[in-house]
KEKE-3310 file (N, C-alpha, C; in steps of 0.2 Angstrom, whole numbers, plus 5000, padded with zeros to 4 digits):
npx = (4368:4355:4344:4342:4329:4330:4323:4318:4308:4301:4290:4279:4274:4259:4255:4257:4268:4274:4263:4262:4272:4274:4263:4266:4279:4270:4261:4273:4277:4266:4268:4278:4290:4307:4304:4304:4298:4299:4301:4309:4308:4309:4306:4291:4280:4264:4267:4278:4296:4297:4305:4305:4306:4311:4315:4316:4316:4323:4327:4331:4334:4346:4354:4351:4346:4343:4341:4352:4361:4348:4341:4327:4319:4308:4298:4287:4281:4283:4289:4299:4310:4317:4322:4327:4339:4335:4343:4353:4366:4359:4361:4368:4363:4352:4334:4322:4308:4295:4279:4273:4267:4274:4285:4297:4309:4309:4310:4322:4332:4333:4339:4352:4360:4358:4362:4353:4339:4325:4310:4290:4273:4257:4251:4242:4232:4227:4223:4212:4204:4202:4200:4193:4200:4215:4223:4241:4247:4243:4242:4257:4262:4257:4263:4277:4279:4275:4288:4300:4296:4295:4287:4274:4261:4249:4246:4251:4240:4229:4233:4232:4220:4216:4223:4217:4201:4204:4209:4199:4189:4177:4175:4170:4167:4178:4187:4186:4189:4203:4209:4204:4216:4229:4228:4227:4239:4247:4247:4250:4263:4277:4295:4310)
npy = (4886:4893:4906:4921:4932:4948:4961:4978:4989:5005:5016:5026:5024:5020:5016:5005:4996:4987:4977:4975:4969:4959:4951:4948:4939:4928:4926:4920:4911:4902:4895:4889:4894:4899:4910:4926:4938:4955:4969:4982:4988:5004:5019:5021:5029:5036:5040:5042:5036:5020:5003:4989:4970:4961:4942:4931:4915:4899:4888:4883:4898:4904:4916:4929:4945:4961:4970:4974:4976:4975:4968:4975:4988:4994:5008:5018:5028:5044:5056:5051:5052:5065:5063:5052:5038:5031:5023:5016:5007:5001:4985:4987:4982:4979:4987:5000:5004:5014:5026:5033:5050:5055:5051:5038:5043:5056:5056:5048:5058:5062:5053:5053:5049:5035:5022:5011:5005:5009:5012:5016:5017:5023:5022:5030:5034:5024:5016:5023:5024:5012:5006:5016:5023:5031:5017:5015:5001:4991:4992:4994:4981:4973:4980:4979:4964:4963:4970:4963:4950:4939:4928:4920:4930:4926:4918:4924:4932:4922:4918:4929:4933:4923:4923:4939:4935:4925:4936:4946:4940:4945:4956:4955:4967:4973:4964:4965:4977:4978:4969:4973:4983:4976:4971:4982:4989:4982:4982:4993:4999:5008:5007:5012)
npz = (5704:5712:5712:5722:5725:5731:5738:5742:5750:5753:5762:5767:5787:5788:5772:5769:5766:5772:5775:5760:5756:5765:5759:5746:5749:5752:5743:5735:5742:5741:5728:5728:5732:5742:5755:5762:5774:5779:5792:5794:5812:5818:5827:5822:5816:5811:5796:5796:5787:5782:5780:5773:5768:5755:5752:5739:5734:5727:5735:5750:5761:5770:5776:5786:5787:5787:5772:5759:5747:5736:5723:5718:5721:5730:5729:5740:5741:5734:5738:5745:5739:5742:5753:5757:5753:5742:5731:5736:5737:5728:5714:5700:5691:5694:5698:5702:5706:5707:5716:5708:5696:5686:5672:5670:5666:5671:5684:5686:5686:5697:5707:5712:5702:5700:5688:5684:5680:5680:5685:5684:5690:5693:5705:5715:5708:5702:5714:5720:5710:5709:5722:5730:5737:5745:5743:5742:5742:5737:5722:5721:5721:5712:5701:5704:5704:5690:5686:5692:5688:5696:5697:5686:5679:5679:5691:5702:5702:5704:5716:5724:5724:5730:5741:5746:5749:5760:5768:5769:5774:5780:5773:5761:5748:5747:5740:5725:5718:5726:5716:5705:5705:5707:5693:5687:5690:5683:5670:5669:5673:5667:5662:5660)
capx = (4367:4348:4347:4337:4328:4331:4318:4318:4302:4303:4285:4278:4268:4251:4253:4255:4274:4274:4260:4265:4280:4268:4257:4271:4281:4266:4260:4277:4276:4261:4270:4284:4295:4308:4302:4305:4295:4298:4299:4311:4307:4313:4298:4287:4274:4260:4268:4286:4296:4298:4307:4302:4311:4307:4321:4313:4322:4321:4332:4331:4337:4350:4351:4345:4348:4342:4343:4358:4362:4343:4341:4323:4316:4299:4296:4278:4280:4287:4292:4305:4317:4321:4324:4330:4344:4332:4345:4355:4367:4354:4363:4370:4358:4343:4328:4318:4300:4292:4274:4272:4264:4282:4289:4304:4317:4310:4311:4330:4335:4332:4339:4356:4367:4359:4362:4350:4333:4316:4299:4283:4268:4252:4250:4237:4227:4224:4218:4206:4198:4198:4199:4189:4204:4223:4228:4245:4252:4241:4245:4264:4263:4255:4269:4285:4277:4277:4294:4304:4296:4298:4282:4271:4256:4242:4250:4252:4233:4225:4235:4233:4213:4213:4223:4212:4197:4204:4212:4195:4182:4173:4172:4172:4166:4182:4190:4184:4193:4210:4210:4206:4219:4234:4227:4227:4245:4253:4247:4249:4266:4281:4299:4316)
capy = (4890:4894:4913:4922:4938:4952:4969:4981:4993:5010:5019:5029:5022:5018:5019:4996:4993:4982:4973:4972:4963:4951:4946:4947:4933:4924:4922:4917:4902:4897:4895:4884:4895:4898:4915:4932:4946:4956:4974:4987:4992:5009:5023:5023:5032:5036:5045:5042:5034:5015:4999:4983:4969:4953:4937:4926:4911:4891:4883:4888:4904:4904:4922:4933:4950:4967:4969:4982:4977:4972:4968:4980:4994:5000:5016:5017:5036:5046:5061:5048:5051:5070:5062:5044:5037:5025:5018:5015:4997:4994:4982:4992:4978:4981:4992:5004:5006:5021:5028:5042:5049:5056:5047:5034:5046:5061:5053:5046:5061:5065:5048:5053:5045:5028:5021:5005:5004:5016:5011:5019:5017:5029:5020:5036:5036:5016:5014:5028:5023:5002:5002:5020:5025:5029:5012:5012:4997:4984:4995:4994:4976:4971:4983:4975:4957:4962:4970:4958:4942:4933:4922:4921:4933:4922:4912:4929:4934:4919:4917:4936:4933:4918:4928:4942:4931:4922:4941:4951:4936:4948:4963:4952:4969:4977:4962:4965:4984:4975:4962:4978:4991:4974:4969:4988:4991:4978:4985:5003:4999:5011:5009:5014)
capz = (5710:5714:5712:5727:5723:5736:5736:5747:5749:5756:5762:5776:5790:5786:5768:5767:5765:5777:5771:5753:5759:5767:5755:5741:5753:5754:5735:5733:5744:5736:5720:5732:5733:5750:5757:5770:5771:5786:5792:5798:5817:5824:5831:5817:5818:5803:5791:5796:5783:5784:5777:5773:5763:5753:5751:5737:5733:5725:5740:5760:5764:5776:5779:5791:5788:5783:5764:5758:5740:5734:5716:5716:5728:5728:5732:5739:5741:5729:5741:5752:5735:5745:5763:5761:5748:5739:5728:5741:5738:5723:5711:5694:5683:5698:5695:5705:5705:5710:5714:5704:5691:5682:5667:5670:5664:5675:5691:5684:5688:5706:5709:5712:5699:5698:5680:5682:5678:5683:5682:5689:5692:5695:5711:5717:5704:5703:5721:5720:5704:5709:5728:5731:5744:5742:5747:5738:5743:5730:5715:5720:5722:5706:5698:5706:5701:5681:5684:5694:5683:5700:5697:5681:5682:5681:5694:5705:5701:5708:5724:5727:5726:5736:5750:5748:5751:5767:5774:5767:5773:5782:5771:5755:5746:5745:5736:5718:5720:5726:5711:5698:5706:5703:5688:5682:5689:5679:5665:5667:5674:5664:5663:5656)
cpx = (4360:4349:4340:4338:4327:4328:4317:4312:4303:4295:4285:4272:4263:4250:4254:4262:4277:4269:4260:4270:4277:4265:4263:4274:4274:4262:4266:4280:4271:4264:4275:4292:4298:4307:4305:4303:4295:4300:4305:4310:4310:4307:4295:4284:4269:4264:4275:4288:4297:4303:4306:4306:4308:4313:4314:4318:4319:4324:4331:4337:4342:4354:4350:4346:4344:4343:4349:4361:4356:4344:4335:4323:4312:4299:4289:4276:4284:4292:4300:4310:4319:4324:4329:4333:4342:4336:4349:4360:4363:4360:4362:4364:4352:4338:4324:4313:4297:4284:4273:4267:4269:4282:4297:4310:4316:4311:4320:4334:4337:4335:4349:4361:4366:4357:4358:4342:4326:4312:4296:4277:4263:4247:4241:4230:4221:4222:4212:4201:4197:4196:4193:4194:4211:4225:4236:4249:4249:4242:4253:4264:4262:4262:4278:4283:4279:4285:4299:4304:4298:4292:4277:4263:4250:4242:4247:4244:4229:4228:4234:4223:4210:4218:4219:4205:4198:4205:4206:4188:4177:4169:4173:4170:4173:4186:4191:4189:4201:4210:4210:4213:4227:4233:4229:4236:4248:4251:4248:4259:4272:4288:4305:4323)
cpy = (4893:4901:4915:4930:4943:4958:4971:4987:4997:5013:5022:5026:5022:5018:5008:4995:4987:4978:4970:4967:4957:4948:4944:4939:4927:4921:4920:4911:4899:4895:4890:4888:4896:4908:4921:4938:4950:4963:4976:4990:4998:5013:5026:5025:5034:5044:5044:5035:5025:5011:4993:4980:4961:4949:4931:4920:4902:4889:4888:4893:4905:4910:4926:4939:4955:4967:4975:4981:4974:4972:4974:4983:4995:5006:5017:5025:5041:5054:5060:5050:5058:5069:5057:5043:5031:5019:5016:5008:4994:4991:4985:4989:4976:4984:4994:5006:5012:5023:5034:5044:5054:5051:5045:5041:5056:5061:5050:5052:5063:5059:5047:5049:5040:5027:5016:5007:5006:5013:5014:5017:5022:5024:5023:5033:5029:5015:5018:5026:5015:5002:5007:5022:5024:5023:5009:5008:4990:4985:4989:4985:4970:4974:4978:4969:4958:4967:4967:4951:4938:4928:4925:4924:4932:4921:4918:4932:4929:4917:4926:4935:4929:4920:4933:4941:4929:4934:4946:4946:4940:4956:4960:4959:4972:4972:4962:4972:4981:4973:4968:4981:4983:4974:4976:4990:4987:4978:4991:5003:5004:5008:5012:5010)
cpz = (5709:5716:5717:5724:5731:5734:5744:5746:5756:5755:5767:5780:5786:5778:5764:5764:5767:5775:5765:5755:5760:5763:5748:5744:5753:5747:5734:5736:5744:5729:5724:5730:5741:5751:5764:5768:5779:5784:5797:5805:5819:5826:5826:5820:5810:5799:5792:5793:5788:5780:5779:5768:5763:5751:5749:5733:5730:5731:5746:5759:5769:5779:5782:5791:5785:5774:5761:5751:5738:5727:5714:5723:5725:5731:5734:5739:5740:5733:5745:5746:5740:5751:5763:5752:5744:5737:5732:5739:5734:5716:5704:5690:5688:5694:5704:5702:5710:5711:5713:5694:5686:5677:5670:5671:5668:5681:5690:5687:5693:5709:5710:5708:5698:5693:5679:5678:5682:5681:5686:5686:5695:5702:5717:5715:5704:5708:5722:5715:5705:5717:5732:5737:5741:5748:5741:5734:5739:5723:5714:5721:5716:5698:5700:5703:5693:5681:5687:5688:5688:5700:5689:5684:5683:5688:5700:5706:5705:5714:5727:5728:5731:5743:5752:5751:5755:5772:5773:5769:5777:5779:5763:5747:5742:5742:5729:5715:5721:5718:5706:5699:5705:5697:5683:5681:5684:5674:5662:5671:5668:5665:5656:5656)
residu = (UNK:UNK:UNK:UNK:UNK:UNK:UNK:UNK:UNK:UNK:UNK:UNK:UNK:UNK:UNK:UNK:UNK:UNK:UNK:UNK:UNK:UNK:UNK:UNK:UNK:UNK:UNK:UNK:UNK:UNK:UNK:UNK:UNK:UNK:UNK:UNK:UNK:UNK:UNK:UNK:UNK:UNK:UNK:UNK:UNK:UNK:UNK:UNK:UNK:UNK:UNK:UNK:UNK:UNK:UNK:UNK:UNK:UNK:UNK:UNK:UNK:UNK:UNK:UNK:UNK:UNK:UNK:UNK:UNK:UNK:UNK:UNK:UNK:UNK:UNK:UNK:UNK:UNK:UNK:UNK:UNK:UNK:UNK:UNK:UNK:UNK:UNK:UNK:UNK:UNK:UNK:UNK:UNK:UNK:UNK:UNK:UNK:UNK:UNK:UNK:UNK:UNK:UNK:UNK:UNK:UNK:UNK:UNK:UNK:UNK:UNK:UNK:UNK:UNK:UNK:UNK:UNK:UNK:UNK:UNK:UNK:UNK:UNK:UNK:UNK:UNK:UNK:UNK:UNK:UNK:UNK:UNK:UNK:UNK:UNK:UNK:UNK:UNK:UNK:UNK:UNK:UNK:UNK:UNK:UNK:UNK:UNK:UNK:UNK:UNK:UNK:UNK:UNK:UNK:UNK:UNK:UNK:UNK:UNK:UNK:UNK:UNK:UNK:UNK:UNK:UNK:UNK:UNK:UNK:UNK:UNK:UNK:UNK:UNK:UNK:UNK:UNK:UNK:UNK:UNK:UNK:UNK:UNK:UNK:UNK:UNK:UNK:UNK:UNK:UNK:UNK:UNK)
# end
């Protein structure tokens, strides 16, 4: 049976949850995988929290729902653990990524009683110092990639610069900044 990877990502408006989803879904159908990246609608608005959700798979998806037991969750911003029940239906032998700039085992504990697996990321810090602007959501994308292992990181690296180059051919400046701030998350990446 062909094992489909289910991620569910938690952000606020304008902060690119929705678009990580996107481009995530989209390097993973360059690699020939079957794909869904899609977004929670209710009255967002900028800063109001969001949800977004990836279904990556070998075989056609047949499907069509929200995500509610996900194998990972991102967290794009680290505040949603006081409001929203991140872990929510994540899978005991899941993981949860966070942006934050806590250790694994300090953020474990706000996390209500889930016994799976923490990672973070300085998501912050990496956009300002590669992209010159807190854009979260490239950090947090390069981070789930090295901790899911759903496509090999090379792989993952040159389909994310030949998307940024079709979705940036007009401001071809700011792709050199993307390409550092994954490269830098998937190595600055933590877990426990």
């Amino acid at each position: 049976m062909d094992k489909t990877v289910e991620i569910r990502w938690h952000g606020r408006g304008g902060q690119g949850a929705k678009t990580a989803s996107l481009l995530l879904a989209e390097a993973a159908f360059n690699t020939g995988k079957y794909i869904q990246g899609f977004p929670e609608y209710g009255p967002e608005r900028m800063g109001a929290p969001i949800t977004a959700y990836n279904r990556i798979a070998d075989s056609k998806i047949r499907i069509h729902s929200n995500i509610y037991e996900p194998d990972y969750v991102v967290v794009v911003d680290e505040s949603l653990i006081k409001d929203v029940d991140v872990a929510a239906g994540l899978k005991k032998d899941g993981a949860i990524l966070i942006n934050t700039q806590k250790e694994p085992a300090e953020i474990k504990k706000q996390l209500k009683g889930f016994e799976g697996r923490v990672y973070t990321v300085d998501a912050q810090t990496i956009s300002i110092e590669t992209i010159g602007r807190y854009f979260p959501n490239t950090p947090m994308l390069g981070a789930i990639v090295m901790v899911s292992g759903i496509m090999e990181k090379e792989v993952f690296i040159s389909s994310m610069e030949e998307s940024f180059k079709h979705k940036f051919a007009s401001k071809p400046e700011v792709i050199d900044g993307n390409m550092k701030a994954i490269k830098k998350a998937l190595q600055e990446v933590k877990g426990i």
